[in-house]
N, C-alpha and C positions, 0 to 999 in steps of 0.2 A: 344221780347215776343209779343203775340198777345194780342189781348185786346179783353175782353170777350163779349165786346157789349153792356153790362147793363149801363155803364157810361150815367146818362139820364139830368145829373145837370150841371148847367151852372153858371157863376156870371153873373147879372145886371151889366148895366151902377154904380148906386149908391152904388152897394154892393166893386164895386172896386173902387170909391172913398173912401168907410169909411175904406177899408182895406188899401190903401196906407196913411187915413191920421190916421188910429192906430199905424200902424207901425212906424212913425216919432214922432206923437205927445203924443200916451201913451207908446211906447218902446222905442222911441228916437232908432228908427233903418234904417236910411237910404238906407244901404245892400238891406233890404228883401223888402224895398219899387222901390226900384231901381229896382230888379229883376223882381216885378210881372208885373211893367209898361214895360220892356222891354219882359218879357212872352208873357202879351196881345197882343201886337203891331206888336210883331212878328209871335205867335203863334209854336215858337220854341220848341222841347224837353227841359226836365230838363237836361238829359246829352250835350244836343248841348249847353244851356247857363253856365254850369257850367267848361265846357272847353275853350270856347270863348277867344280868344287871343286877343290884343290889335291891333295885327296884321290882324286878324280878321275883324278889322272894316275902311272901308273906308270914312271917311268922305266925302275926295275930291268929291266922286263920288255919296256919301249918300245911300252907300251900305253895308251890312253885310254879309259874307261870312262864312256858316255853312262847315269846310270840315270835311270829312270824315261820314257822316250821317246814320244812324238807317238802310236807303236802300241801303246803299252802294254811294250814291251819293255827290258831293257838292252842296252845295243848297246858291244860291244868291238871296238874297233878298233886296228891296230895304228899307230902312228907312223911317219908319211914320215921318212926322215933329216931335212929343210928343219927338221924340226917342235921334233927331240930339241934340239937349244940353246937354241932358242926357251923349250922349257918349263921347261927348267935353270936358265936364268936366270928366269923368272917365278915358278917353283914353291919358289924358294932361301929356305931360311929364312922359310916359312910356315908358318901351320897348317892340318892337313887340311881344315879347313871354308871358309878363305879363299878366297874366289874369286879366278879363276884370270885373268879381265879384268874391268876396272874401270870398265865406265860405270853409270852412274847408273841408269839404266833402257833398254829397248831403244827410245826415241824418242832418246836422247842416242844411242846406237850408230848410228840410222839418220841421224840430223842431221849426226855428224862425215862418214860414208860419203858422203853427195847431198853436203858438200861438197868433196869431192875430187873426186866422179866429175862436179861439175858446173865445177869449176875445170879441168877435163879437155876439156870439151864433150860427154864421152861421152853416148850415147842415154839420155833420160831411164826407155826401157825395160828397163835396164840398174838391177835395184833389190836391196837385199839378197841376196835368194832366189835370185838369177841365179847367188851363188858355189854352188851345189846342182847348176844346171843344167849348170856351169860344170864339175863335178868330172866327173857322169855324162858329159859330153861328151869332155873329154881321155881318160876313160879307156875310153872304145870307140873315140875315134883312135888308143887305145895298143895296138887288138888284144884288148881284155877283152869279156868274153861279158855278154848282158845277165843272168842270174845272179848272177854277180861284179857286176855295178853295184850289183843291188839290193842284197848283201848289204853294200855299202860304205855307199849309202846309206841301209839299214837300211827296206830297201821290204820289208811281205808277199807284193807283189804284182809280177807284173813286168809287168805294164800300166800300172803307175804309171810302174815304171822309164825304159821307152821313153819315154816323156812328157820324161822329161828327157835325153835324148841325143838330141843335134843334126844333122843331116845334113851334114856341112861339105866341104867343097871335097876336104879330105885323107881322107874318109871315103869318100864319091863315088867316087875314084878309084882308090880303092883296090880296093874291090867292081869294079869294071870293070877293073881292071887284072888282077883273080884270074880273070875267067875263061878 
């Protein structure tokens, strides 16, 4: 499906602290805290991590391999540090084809998520999809070319890419600070 464009909201740095430490410490839900940290870092679809195989994930190499993806593509990506524990522990004594997070279907994944982000007060425009726009964002506040976005976020296109990096305060200024 295409995406209409309007998607304009993103999460903070602090807004994805307090949502992974709601998730644990007022839902006691590991799951959905698990997922959002492996969303941001990767910048993965919901369908790409809700298939995710055990097989999937390369430690040795500290690589994740998304196959069969949204473009028709596989998309290798390499693993943030945050991530390599994360999967060590998830991926321990499974088998290659087990999946790698455990909800039922991607309505149970979106149901725990709106109830965090709504135990939060955060903007109800604030939905799944946002950890995608979330990633492309931080990472041109971090100084990354829109090239480098798309290839994180596994875009053909970089007119997609733009779509999801955000103009933010620390962006803003930065551009006007360079010239």
């Amino acid at each position: 499906m295409k995406e209409n464009g309007a998607r304009e909201e993103y999460f903070t740095k602090e807004q994805l602290e307090q949502m992974l430490e709601a998730a644990v410490d007022v839902f006691d839900d590991r799951e959905i805290a698990d997922a959002i940290r492996f969303a941001v870092f990767t910048g993965c679809r919901q369908a790409e991590l809700l298939k995710l195989t055990v097989g999937d994930v390369k430690l040795d190499r500290s690589l994740v391999v998304f196959p069969d993806t949204k473009n028709g593509t596989t998309h290798t990506l390499d693993l943030h540090p945050e991530l390599v524990d994360l999967l060590s522990v998830r991926c321990a004594n499974e088998s290659a084809n087990e999946l790698v997070f455990q909800f039922y279907n991607k309505d149970d994944l979106y149901t725990r998520f709106k109830k965090v982000r709504d135990h939060l007060g955060f903007s109800k425009g604030l939905v799944w999809h946002s950890w995608r726009h979330t990633t492309g964002t931080w990472l041109a506040e971090n100084g990354h070319d829109v090239l480098t976005i798309a290839r994180v976020l596994n875009h053909k296109n970089t007119s997609t890419t733009a779509r999801y990096v955000k103009l933010t305060d620390k962006l803003r200024k930065s551009a006007i600070n360079s010239l």
